[in-house]
N, C-alpha and C positions, 0 to 999 in steps of 0.2 A: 504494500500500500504506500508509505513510503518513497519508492523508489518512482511508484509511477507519479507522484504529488511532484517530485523532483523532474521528470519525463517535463513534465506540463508547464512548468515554471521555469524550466529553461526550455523550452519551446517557445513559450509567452516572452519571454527575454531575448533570446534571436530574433523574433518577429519585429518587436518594438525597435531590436536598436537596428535593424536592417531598415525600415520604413522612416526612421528617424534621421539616420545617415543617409542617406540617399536622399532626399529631400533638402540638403546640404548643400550649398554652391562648395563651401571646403572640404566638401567629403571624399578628396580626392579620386575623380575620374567618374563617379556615378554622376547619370544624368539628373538636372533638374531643369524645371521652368524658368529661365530666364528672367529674372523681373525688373531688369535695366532697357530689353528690348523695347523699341519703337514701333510704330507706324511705317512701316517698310515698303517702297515700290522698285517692285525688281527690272527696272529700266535698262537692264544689262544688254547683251549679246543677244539675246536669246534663251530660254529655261531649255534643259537638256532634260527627255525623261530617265528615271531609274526606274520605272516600272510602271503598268501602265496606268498609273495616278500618280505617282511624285512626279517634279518638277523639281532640277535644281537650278540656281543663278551659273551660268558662264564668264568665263573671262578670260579677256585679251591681254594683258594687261596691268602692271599695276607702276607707282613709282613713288621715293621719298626719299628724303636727306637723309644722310649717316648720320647714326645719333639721337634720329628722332625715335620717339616710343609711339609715335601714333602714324598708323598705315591708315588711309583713304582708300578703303575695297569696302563697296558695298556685299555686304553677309548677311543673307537671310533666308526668308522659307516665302515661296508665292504664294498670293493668294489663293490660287488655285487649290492648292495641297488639302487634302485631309486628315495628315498627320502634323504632328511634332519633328523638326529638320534638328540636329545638335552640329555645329560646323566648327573644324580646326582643321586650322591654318598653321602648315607645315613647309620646310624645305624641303627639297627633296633625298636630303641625308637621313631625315625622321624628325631635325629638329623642328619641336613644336613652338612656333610662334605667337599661337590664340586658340583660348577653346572658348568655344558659346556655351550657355546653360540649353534649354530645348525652348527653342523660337514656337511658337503657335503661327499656324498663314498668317501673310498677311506683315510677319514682326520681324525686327533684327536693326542690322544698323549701316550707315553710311563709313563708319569709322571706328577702327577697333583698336587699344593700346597693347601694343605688346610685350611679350614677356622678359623680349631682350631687344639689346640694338644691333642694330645690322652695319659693317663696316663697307662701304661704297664696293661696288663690282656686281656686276649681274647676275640673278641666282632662279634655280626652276624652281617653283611654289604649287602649291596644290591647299585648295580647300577640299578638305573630305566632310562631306557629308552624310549622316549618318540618320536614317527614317528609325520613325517611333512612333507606335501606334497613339492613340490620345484616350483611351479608356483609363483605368487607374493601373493595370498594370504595365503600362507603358513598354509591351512588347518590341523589341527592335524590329524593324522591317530592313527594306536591302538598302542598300548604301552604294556610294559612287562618291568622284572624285573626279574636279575640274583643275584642269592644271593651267599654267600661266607663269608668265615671264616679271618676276619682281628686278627692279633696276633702283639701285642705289647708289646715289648721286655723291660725291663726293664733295 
């Protein structure tokens, strides 16, 4: 009797601190709701599908001064969508530049800070994007990745 009181109460104690953490922007790497996100219009390239209902932003493009911490790429989720988008912006060595919390359509941003600064010379970039269903268990769906040419000015 005992043993199963204990089953149960640590059961009840995994649940909580899994739903607790996760819910986290510092929960390290688990997804949440972005609640810095805007009003987003994906005026881009063109949306590329990953499946036949996501929509992600494309890009040509991107540029900024060495030293700066803020990159001008708009990063978001189209309206369109009827999921949750999560996007990070990476090198193409892995280093990660930006990670979003999970954008709702419609949300995201013109301008993101990033996590380091970049020394001037041209480098390949990729935002990866990552679908999540919008019920509560925010099931992943498929993912894709827009790559592009980051240029840093010297």
């Amino acid at each position: 009797m005992i043993a199963l009181l204990l089953a149960v109460i640590a059961a009840g104690g995994g649940y909580w601190a899994y739903t607790y953490f996760s819910a986290r922007p510092d929960a390290g790497g688990s997804a949440y709701v972005d609640p810095n996100a805007s009003a987003w219009d994906d005026g881009l390239d063109g949306p590329e599908k990953i499946e036949e209902k996501i929509l992600i932003p494309g890009y040509s493009g991107a540029q900024m001064n060495a030293g700066d911490m803020e990159l001008r790429l708009s990063i978001g989720n189209p309206k369109e969508n009827t999921c949750y988008l999560k996007a990070t912006l990476m090198l193409e060595d892995g280093t990660v530049l930006y990670e979003s919390g999970l954008l709702g359509p419609g949300k995201g941003f013109e301008k993101v800070r990033l996590e380091q600064s970049l020394s001037a010379g041209v480098y390949q970039a990729v935002v990866h994007y990552q679908g999540y269903a919008m019920d509560d268990g925010q099931k992943e769906l498929n993912s894709s990745d827009s790559a592009f040419t980051l240029t840093v000015l010297g």
